[in-house]
C-alpha positions in Angstrom: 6.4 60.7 25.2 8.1 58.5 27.8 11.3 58.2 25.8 11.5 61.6 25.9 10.6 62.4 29.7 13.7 59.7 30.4 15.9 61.5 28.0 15.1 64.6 29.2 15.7 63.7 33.2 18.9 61.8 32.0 20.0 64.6 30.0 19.4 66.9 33.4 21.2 64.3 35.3 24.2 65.0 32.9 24.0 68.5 32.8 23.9 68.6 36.9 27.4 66.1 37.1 28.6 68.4 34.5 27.8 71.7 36.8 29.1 70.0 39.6 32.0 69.1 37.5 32.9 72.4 36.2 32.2 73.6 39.6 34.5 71.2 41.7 37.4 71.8 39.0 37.0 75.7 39.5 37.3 75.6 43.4 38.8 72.6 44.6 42.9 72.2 45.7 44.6 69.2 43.8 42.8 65.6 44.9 45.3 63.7 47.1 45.2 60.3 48.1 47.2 58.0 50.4 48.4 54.8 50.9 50.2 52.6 52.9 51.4 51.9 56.8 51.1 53.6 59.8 53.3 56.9 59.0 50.6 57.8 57.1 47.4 56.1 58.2 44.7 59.3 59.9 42.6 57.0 61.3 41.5 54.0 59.2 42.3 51.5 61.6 40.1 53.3 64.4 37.2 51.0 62.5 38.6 48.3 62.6 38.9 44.6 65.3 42.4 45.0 65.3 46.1 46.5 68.0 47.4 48.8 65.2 45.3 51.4 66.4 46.2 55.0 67.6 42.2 56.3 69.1 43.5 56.5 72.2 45.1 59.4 74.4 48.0 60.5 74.2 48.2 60.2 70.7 46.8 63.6 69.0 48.0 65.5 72.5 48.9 68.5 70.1 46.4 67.7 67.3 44.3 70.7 66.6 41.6 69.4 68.6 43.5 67.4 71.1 41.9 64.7 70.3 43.4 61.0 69.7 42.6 60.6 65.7 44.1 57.7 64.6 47.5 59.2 64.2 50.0 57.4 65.4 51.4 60.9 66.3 51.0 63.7 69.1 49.4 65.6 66.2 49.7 65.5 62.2 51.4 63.2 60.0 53.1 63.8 56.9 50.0 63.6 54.6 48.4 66.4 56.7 51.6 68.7 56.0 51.6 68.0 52.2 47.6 68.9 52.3 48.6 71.8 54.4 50.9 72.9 51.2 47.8 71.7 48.7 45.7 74.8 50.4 43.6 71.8 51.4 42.1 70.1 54.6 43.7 67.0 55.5 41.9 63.9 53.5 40.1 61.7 55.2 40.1 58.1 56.2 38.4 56.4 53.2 36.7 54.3 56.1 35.2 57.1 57.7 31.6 57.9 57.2 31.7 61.6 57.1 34.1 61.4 53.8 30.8 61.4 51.7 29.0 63.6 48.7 31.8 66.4 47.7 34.2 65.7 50.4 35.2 62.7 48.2 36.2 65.4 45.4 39.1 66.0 47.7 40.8 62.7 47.7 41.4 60.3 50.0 43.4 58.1 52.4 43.3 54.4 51.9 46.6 53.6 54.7 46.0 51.5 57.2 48.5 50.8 60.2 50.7 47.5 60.2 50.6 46.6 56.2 53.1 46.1 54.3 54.2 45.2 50.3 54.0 41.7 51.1 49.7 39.9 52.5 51.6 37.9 55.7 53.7 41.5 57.1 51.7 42.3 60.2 49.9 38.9 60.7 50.1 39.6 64.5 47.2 42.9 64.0 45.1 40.4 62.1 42.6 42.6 60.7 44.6 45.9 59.0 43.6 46.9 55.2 46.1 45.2 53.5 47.8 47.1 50.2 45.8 44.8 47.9 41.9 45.9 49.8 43.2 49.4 49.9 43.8 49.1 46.1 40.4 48.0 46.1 39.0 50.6 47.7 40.4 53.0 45.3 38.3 51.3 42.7 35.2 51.5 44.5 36.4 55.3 45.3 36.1 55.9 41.8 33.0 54.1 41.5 31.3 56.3 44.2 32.7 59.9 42.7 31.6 58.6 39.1 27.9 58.7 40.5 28.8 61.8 41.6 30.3 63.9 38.8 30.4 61.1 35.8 33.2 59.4 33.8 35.1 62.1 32.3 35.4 64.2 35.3 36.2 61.3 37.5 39.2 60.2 35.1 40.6 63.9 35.4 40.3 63.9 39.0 42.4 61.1 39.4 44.8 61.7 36.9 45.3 65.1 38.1 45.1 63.8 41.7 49.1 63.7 44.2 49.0 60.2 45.3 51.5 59.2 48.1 52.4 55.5 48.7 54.6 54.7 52.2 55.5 50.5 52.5 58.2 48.5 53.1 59.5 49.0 56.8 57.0 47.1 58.3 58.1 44.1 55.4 61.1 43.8 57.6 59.8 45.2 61.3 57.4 43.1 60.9 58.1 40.4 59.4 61.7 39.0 58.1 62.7 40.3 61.8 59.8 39.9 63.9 61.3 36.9 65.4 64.3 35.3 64.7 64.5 32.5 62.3 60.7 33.7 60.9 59.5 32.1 58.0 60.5 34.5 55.7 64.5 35.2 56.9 64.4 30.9 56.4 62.6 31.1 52.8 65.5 33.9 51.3 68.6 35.1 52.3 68.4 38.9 52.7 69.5 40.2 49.5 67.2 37.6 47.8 64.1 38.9 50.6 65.0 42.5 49.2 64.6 41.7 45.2 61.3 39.5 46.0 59.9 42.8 47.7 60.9 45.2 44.7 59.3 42.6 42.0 55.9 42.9 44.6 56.4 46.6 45.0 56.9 47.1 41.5 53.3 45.1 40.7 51.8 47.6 43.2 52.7 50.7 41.7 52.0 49.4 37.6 48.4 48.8 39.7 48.3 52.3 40.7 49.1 53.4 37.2 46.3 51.5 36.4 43.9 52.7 38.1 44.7 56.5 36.8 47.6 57.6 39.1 50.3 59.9 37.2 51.9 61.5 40.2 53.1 58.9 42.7 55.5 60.0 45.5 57.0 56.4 46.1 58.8 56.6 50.1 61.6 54.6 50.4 62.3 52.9 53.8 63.6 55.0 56.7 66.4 54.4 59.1 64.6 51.1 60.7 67.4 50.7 63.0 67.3 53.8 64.5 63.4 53.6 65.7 63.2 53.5 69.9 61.5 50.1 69.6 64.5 48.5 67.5 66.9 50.3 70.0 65.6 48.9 73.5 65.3 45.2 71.6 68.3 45.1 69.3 70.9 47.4 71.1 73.2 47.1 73.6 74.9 50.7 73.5 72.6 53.2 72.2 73.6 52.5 68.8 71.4 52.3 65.3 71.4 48.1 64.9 73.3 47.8 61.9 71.6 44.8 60.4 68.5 46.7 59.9 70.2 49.4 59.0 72.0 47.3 56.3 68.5 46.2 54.9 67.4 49.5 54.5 70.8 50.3 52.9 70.1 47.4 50.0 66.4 48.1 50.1 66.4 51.9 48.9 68.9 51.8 45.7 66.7 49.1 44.2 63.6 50.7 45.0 64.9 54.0 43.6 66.2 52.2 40.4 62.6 50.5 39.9 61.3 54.1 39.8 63.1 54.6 37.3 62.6 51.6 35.6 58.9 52.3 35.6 59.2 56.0 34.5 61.0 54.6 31.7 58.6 52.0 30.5 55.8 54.9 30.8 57.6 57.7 29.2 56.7 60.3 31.9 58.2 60.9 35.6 55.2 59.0 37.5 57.4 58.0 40.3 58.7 60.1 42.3 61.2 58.2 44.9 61.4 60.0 48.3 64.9 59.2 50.3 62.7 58.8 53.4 66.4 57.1 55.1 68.1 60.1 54.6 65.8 62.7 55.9 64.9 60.6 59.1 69.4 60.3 59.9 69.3 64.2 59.0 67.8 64.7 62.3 68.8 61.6 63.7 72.2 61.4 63.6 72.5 65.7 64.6 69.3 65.6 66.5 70.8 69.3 68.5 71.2 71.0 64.5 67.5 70.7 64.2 66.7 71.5 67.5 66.2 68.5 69.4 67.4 67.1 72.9 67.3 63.6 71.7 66.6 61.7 68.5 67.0 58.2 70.5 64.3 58.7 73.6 60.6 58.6 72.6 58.5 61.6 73.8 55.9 58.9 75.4 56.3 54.9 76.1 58.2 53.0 79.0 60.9 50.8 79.1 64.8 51.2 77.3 64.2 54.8 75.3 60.4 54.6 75.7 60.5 52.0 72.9 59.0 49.1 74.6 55.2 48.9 73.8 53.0 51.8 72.2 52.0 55.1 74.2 49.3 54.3 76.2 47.5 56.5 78.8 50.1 54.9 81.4 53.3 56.1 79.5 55.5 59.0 80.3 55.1 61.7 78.3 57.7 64.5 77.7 56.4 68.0 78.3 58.1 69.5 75.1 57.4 67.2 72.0 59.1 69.8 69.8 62.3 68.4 71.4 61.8 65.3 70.1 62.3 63.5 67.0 60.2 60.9 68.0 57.1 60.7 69.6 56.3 57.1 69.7 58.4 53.5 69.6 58.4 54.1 65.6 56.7 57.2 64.8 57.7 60.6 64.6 56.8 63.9 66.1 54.9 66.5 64.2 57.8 68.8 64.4 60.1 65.8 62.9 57.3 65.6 60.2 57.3 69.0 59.1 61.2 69.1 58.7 60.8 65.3 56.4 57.9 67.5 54.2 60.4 70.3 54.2 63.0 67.8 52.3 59.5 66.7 49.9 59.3 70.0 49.3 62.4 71.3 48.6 65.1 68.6 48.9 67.5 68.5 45.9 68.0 65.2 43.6 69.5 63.3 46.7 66.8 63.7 48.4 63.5 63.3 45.9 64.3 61.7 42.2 63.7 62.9 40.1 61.7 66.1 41.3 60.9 67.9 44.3 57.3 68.4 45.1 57.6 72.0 45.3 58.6 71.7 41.3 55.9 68.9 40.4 53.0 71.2 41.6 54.6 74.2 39.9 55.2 71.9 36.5 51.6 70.5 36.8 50.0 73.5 37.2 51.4 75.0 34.4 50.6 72.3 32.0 46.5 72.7 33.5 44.0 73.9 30.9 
């Protein structure tokens, strides 16, 4: 008789993770979960001992609640916008304790401000959630929604899941030129830097795959040189600094041809690589064709075009933030990150490789049972 009261609760126990299951599947928008750097962290690093850290007015000035979040934004990010497009809320911080019970179902964002590819980018913030921990993470994710709705379900929901992955600028920002001669720039040359940050990307992403990921937007780096902070250090005349600009310039072919390379050895478009360079100079290089006064001045900071520190409750702050494409030393505006989602969504082959998102979700859905 005990044999069968335990197979009768765990057969219950099944039966209620399958319900919930069913349930989840027939309700929910697609999972989505993050990774990487600060252009997409929503708040991870607010728990944290460490700088990298965006819980402080005026950051989230035009944030729904106008409220400092975590973003290193005056309001949302570019995860947010994509969620917006999922018909879903925006994910939470995996570190937050309120993403518990179902609100796991909806995914969930690992990024964390100041990482990078490589463990010893952002050594200066000391204690960020490095790409291997968030990686980590995921697996104990998984772990905690397993208890939740079982194995099955829990495979489909990450394999069925958007994941977005944004790295690499802080690998140079960061790091190969965070000082000069650092101890990286006198280990390789830069073209030899570049190809030792692919082969580490590359491990990164067959990781992902991995650990159940099929849909992997894969950002390559922006226009580093153009950032506020790189043009009151690195500037003398207003200009983009050109060798940061040429890093980014060897950094995204190879990154985009790994994509490839990686789609190829799986036999299905995984990777998606997102030309994150050439939607940033869109804007930034005819910042009045978009709508803005300046792509060059920071809405909030001090110094040489407010790119001299962080925005702190002691920076100037412009009054209109739509009229700038960025907000911070490094970070855009919201209004800049809706027009870089605009490009995710609808941006031809230049601009996402091999698919736009607006087709992947249109192609997935399809191919649902």
């Amino acid at each position: 008789m005990a044999a069968l009261g335990v197979l009768l609760v765990t057969m219950a126990a099944a039966m209620v993770a399958a319900a919930a299951a069913a349930a989840a599947t027939a309700r929910a928008p697609r999972p989505f979960f993050v990774f990487g750097d600060s252009l997409v962290d929503s708040g991870n690093n607010n728990y944290l001992a460490t700088t990298a850290r965006a819980d402080s007015p005026p950051y989230g000035l035009d944030y729904p609640t106008h409220r400092a979040t975590g973003r290193f934004s005056n309001g949302l990010n570019v995860p947010d916008i994509i969620s917006e497009h999922l018909g879903a809320e925006p994910v939470l911080p995996y570190l937050s304790p309120h993403l518990d019970g179902h609100k796991l179902l909806g995914g969930a964002n690992f990024a964390s401000a100041g990482v990078g590819i490589l463990n010893d980018t952002g050594i200066q913030f000391v204690n960020i959630i490095r790409i291997q921990k968030q990686l980590r993470y995921f697996e104990q994710y998984q772990s905690r929604v397993r208890r939740l709705i079982g194995e099955p379900a829990t495979q489909r929901l990450v394999r069925s899941a958007l994941v977005l992955i944004t790295l690499g600028g802080n690998d140079f920002v960061n790091n190969y030129y965070l000082l000069p001669f650092s101890a990286r720039s006198r280990q390789f040359a830069l073209p030899d830097y570049i190809r030792y940050l692919i082969a580490e990307y590359k491990t990164i992403l067959q990781q992902l795959h991995g650990l159940g990921a099929r849909r992997v937007l894969v950002t390559g780096s922006g226009p580093i040189g153009c950032a506020p902070a790189e043009l009151a250090t690195r500037s003398a005349n207003g200009e983009c600094d050109l060798e940061l600009q040429r890093a980014a310039a060897l950094y995204n072919p190879q990154l985009v041809q790994m994509t490839k390379d990686l789609n190829a050895q799986f036999g299905a478009d995984v990777f998606v690589a997102v030309n994150a360079y050439r939607m940033h100079m869109d804007f930034i290089s005819a910042p009045a064709a978009y709508g803005f006064v300046t792509s060059k001045v920071a809405c909030c900071g001090q110094g040489p075009y407010n790119g001299v520190g962080l925005c702190t409750a002691m920076s100037s702050v412009c009054p209109d933030r739509s009229l700038y494409a960025f907000w911070d030393n490094f970070h855009p505006t919201e209004r800049a990150n809706r027009i870089i989602v605009s490009q995710f969504m609808a941006g031809s082959p230049d601009y996402m490789h091999p698919l736009n998102l607006s087709t992947i979700l249109a192609m997935d859905a399809a191919a649902m049972p």
